[in-house]
C-alpha positions in Angstrom: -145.4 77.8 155.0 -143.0 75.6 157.2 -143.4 78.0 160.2 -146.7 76.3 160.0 -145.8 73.1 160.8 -144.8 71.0 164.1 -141.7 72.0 165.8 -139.2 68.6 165.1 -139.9 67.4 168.7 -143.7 68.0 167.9 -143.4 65.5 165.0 -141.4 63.0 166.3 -144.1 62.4 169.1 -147.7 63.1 166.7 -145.5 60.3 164.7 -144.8 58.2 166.9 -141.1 58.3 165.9 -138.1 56.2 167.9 -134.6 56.2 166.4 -133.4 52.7 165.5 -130.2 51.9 166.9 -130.0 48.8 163.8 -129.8 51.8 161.1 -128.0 54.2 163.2 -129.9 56.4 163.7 -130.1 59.9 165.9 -132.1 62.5 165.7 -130.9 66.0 165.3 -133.6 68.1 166.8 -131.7 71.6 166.9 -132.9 73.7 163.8 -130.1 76.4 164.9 -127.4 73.6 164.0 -129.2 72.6 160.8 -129.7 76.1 159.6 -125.7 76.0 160.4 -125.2 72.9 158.0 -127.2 74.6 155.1 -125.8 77.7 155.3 -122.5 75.9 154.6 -123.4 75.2 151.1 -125.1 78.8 149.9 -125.6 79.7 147.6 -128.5 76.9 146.8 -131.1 79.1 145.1 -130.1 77.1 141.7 -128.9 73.9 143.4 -130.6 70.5 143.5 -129.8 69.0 146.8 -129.5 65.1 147.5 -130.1 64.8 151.6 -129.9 61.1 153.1 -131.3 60.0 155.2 -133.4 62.8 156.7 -135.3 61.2 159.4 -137.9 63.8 160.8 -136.8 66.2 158.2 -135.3 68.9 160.9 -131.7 69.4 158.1 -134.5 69.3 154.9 -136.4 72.3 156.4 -133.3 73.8 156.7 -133.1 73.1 153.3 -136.0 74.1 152.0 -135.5 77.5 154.3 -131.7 78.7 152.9 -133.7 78.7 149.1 -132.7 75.2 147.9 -134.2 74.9 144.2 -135.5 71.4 145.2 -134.6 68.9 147.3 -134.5 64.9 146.8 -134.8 63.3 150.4 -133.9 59.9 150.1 -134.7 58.3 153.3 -134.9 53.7 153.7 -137.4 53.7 156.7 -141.6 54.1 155.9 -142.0 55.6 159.2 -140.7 59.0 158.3 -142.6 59.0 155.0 -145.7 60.9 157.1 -143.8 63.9 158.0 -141.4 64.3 155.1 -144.7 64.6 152.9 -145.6 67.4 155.1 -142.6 69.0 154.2 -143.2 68.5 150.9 -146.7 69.9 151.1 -145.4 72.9 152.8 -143.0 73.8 150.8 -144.6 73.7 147.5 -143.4 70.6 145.9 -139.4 71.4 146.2 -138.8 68.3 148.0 -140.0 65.2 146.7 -138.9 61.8 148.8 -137.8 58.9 147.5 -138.2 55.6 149.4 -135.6 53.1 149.4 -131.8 52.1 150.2 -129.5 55.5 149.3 -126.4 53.2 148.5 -128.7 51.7 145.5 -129.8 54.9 144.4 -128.1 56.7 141.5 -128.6 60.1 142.4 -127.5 61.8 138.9 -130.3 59.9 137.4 -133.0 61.9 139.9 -131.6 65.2 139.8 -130.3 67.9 137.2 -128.3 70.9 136.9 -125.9 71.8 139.7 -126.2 69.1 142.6 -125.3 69.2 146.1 -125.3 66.4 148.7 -126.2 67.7 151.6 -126.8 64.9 155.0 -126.1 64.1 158.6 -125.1 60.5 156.9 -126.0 57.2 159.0 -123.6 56.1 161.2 -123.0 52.4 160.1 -122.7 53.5 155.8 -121.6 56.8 155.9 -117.8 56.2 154.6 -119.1 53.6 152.1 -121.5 56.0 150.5 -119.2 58.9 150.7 -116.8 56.4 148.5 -119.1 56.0 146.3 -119.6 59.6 145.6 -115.5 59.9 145.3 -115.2 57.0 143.2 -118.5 58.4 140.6 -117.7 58.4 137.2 -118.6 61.0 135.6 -118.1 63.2 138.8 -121.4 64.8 139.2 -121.9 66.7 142.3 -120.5 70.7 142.9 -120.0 70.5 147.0 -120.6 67.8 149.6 -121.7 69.4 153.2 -121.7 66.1 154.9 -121.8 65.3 158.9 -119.5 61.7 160.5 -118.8 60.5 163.4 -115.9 62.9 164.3 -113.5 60.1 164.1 -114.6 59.5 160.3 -114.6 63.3 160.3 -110.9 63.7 161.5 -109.6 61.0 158.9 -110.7 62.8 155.9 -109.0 66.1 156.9 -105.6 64.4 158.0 -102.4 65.2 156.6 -99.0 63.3 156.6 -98.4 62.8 160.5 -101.5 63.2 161.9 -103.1 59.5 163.8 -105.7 60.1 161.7 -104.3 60.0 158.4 -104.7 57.2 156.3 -106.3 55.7 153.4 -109.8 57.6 153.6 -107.9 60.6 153.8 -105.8 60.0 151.0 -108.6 59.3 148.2 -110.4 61.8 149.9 -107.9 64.4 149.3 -107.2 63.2 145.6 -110.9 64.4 144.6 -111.7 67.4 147.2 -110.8 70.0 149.1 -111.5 68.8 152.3 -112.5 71.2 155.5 -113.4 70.6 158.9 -116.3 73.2 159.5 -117.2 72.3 163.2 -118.0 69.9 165.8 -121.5 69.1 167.0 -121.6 66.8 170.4 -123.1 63.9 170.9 -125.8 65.8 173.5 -127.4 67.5 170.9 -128.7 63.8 169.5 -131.6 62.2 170.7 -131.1 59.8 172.0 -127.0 60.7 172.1 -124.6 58.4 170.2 -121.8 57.6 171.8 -119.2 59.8 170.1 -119.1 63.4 169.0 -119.8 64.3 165.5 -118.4 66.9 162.6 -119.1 68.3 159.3 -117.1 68.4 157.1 -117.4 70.3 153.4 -115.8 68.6 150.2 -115.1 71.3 147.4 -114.3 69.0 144.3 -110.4 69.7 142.8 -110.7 71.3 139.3 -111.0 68.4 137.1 -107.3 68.5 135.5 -106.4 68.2 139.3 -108.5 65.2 140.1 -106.7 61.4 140.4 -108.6 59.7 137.9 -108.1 55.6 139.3 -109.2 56.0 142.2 -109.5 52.0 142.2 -106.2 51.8 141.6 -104.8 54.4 144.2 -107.9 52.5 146.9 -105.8 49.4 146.4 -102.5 50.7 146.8 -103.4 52.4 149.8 -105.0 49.6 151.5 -102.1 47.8 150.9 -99.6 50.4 152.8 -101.8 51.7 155.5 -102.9 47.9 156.4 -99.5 47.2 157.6 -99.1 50.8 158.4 -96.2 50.4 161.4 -93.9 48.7 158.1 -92.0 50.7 156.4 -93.0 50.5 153.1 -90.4 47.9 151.5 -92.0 45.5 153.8 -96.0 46.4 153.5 -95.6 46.8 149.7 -94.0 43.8 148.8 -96.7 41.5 148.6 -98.2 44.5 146.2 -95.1 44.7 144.0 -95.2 41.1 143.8 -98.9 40.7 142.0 -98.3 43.8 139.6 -95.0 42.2 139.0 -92.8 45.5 140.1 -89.2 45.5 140.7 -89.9 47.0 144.5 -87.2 49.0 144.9 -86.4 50.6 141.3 -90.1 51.6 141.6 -90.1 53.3 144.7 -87.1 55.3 143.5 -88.9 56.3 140.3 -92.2 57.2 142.5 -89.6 59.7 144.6 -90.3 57.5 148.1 -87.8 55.8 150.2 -88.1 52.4 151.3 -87.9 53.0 154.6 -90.4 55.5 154.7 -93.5 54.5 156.5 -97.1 55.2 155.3 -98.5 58.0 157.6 -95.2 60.0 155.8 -96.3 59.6 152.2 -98.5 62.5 150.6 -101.3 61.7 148.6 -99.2 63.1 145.7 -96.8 60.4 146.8 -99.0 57.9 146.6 -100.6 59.6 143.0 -97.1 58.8 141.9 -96.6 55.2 143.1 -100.2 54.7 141.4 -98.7 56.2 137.7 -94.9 55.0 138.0 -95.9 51.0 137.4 -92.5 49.4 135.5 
């Protein structure tokens, strides 16, 4: 019943729709590079999907389309309200919206059984919600398909040595499996950000792989990638100092040299600097 409905660019006009620059929003329009996205995370016939954000709705009638069990849209701004109810109509009831800010939402609470986030996250939250999702205890989500800004997108798939690496990609790394699945340039917006975007898919780490304090490890590694030109018996000296480490008998013990600089420390590096406290 979705073939029945207004094409995306249809809707956004009968709705009178303009993105809002304030809540960084751009409007994917191209169903051949949503249906790419959902594809991504099949099989979704006995998935409950979280999407944010959805805006017209063009990535939840992807959704809906690949077999998604249900979806939950959950989208801030009234104005899309109209045409994701459509959806909803149209679908049979498998996605119900839910109005309100996504970063107050506790999506475990909405939805049971396996659950997927699925978005094309807003520009101006999209790492703080994705550290929420890392940081969730209990872990409750199977697979994130989720698309940045590339930049965002290229930090959580660094390694030791790339520019990009750094602390994103470091707690990142000590949850997920992290992949970059493919670029998507800024002309396919409307109206076009700025800068490129990419998705990238998050394939949670068996559980006895998992760093558990991630709150821990966060402030570790803001500490050493904030001064991230030091080597790291200057930037982690102020750190040392207010856990009251010995600064260089606990890098030894954590297998790192103190002239080593951040963008050269694994994330199983920094896993041990986080356990070996003295």
């Amino acid at each position: 019943m979705l073939d029945n409905l207004p094409s995306l660019s249809e809707t956004v006009r009968i709705h009178g729709l303009a993105a809002n620059k304030k809540l960084g929003q751009h409007f994917l329009l191209d169903m051949n590079i949503t249906d790419k996205i959902a594809r991504l995370a099949l099989p979704l016939d006995n998935v409950s999907v979280a999407e944010i954000g959805p805006g017209p709705g063009g990535l939840t009638r992807s959704l809906i389309n690949a077999g998604a069990k249900s979806v939950l849209a959950i989208e801030m701004d009234e104005r899309f309200l109209p045409a994701l109810d459509d959806i909803s109509r149209a679908s049979g009831n498998r996605l119900s919206v839910h109005h309100g800010d996504a970063l107050k939402v506790n999506i475990s609470e909405k939805l049971e059984g396996e659950i997927k986030i699925i978005a094309n996250l807003p520009y101006n939250v999209g790492t703080k919600m994705l550290i929420n999702w890392l940081t969730a205890d209990p872990h409750f989500w199977t697979q994130a398909v989720l698309m940045f800004q590339k930049e965002v997108a290229e930090r959580l798939v660094a390694g030791p040595g790339d520019p990009a690496y750094g602390r994103l990609a470091v707690l990142a790394q000590s949850v997920c499996d992290c992949k970059m699945a493919f670029d998507v340039p800024a002309r396919c917006f409307s109206p076009p950000p700025k800068v490129d975007s990419a998705v990238v898919v998050l394939d949670p780490l068996p559980e006895d792989q998992r760093f558990k304090d991630l709150k821990l490890l966060g402030e570790l590694t803001q500490a050493a990638f904030g001064q991230r030109r030091k080597m790291l018996r200057k930037s982690l000296k102020p750190f040392a100092k207010k856990h009251g480490l010995v600064l260089e008998d606990w890098l030894e013990n954590s297998g790192v040299e103190p002239t080593q600089r951040p963008e050269e420390i694994t994330p199983l590096q920094f896993h041990s600097l986080s356990e070996n406290f003295l």
